[in-house]
Backbone as ProteinMPNN parsed JSONL, in Angstrom:
{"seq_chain_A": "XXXXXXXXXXXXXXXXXXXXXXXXXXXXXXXXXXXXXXXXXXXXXXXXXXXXXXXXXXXXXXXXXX", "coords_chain_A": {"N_chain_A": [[23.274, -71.503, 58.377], [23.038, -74.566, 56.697], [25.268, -77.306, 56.353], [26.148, -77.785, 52.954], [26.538, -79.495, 49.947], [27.495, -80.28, 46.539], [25.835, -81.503, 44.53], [27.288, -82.766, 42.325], [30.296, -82.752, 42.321], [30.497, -83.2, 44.938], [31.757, -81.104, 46.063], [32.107, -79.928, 49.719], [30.229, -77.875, 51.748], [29.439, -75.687, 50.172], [29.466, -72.254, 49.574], [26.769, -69.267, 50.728], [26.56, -67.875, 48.17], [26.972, -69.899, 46.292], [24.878, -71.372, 46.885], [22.676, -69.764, 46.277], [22.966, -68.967, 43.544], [22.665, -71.127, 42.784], [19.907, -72.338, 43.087], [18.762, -69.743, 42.35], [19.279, -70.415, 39.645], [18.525, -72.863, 38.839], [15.915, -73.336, 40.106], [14.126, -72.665, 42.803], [12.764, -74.621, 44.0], [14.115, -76.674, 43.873], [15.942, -78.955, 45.487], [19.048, -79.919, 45.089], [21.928, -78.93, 44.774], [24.826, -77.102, 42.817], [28.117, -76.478, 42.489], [30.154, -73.445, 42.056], [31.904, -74.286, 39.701], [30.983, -76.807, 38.817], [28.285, -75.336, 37.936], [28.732, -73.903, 36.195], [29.708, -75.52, 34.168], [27.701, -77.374, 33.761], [26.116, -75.263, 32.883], [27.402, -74.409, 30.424], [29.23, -71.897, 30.995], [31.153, -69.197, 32.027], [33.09, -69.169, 35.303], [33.101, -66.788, 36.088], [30.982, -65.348, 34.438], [29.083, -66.047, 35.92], [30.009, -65.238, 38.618], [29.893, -62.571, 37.919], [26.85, -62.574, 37.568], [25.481, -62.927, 39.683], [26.208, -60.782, 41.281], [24.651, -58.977, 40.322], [22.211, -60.083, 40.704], [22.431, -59.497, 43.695], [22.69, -56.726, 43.246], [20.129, -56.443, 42.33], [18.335, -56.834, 44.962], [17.902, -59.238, 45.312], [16.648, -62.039, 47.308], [17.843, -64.65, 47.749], [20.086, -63.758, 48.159], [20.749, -62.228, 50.339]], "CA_chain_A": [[22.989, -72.256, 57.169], [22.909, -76.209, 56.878], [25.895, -77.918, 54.964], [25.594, -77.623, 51.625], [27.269, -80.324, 49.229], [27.5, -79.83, 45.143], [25.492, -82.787, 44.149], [27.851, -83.487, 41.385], [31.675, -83.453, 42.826], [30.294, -84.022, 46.285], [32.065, -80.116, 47.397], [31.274, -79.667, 51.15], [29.995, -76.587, 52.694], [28.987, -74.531, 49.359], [28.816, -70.676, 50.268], [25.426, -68.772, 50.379], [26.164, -67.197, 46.8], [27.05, -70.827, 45.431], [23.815, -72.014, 47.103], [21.797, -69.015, 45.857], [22.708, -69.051, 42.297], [22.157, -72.661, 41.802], [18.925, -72.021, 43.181], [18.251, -69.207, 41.312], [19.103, -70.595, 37.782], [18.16, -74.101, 38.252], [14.747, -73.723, 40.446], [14.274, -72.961, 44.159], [12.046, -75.922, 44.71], [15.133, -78.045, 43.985], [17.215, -79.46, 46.953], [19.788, -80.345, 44.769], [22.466, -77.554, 44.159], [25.594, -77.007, 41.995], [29.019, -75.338, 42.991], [30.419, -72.547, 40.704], [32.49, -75.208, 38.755], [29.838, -77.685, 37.797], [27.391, -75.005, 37.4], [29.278, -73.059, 34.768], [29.763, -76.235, 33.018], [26.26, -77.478, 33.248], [25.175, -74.291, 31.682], [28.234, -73.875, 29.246], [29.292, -70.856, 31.171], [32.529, -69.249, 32.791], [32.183, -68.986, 36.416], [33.003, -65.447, 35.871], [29.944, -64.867, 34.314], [28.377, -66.77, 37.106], [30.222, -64.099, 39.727], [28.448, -61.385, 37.578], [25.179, -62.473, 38.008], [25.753, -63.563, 41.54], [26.407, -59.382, 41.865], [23.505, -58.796, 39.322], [21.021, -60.26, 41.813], [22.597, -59.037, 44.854], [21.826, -55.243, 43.039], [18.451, -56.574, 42.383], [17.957, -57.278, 45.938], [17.39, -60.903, 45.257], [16.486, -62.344, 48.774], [18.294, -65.602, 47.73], [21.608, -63.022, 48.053], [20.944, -61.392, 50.983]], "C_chain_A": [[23.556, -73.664, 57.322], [24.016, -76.396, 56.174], [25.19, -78.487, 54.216], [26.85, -78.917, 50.651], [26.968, -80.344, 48.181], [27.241, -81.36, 44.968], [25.937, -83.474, 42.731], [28.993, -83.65, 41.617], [31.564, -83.625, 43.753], [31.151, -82.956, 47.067], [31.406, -80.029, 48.407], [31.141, -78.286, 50.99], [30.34, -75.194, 51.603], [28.748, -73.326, 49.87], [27.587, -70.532, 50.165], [25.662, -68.398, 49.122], [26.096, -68.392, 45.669], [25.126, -71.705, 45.682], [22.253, -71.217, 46.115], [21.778, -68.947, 43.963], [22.427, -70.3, 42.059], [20.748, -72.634, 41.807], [17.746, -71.142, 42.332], [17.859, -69.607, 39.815], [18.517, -72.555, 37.554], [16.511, -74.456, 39.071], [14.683, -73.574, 42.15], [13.52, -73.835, 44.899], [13.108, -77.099, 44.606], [16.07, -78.294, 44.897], [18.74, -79.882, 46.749], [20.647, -79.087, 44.486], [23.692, -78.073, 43.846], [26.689, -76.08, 42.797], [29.101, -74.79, 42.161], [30.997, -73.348, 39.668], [31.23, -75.95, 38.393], [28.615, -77.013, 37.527], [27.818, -74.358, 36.403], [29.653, -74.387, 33.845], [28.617, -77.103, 32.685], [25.548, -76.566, 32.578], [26.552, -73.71, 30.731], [28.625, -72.719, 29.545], [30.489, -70.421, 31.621], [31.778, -69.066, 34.438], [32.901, -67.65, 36.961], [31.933, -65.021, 35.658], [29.098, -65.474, 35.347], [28.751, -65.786, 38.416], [29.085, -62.965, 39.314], [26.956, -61.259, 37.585], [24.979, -62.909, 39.162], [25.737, -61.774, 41.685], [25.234, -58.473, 41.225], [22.26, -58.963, 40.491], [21.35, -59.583, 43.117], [21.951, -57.382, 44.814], [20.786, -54.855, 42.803], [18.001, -56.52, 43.841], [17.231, -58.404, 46.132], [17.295, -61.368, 46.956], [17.398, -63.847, 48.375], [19.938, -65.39, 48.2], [21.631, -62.524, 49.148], [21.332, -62.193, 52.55]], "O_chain_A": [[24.516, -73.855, 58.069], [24.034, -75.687, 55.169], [24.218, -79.236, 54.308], [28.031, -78.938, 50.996], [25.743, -80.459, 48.212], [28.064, -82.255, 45.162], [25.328, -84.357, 42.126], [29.327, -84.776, 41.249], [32.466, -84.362, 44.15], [31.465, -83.186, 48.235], [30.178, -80.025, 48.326], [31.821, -77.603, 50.224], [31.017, -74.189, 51.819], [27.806, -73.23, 50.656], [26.977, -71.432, 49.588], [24.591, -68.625, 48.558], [25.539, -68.277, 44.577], [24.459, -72.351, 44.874], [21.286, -71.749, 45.569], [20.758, -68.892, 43.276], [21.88, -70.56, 40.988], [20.179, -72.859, 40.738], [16.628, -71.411, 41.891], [16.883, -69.387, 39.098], [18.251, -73.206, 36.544], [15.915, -75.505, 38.821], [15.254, -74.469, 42.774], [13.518, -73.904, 46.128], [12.987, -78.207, 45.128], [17.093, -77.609, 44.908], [19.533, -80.131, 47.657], [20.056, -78.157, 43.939], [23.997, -79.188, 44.269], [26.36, -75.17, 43.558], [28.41, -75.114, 41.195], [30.54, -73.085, 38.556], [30.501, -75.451, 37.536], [27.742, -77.675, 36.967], [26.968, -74.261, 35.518], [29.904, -74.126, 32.669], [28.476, -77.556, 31.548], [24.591, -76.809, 31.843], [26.57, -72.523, 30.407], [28.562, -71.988, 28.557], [31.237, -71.395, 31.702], [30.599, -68.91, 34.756], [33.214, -67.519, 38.144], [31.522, -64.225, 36.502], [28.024, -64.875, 35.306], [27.848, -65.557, 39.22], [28.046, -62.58, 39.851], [26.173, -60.31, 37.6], [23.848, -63.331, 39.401], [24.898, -61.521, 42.55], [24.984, -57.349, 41.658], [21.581, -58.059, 40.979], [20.383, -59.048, 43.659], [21.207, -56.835, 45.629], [20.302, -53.724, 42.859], [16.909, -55.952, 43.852], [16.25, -58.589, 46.852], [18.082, -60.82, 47.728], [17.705, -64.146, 49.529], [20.766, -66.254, 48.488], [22.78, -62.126, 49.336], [21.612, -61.514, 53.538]]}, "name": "protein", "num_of_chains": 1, "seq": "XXXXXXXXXXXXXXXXXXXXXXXXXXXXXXXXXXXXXXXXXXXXXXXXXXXXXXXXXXXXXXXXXX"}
């Protein structure tokens, strides 16, 4: 996997699950992705509940998770 950088604090080298949920919840045609911190506060969320649906899709067999 390519480095990944959180196009809002500029984190390097986002995991696959930070890459996959941004993907997931914000569009997988978008190139732009979110770490767990600025995506739980772009969607008003904890990034607890952001683990749980990170494990939510993985039991879906989301291919974005696997």
């Amino acid at each position: 996997m390519k480095n990944v950088a959180c196009k809002s604090c500029y984190k390097e080298s986002l995991t696959k699950d930070e890459v996959g949920i941004s993907k997931k919840l914000l569009g997988e045609d978008d190139d732009d992705v979110l770490c767990l911190d600025c995506l739980a506060a772009y969607l008003d969320c904890s990034v607890d509940d952001l683990l749980d649906k990170i494990e939510e899709f993985k039991d879906e067999g989301c291919a974005l998770f696997q």
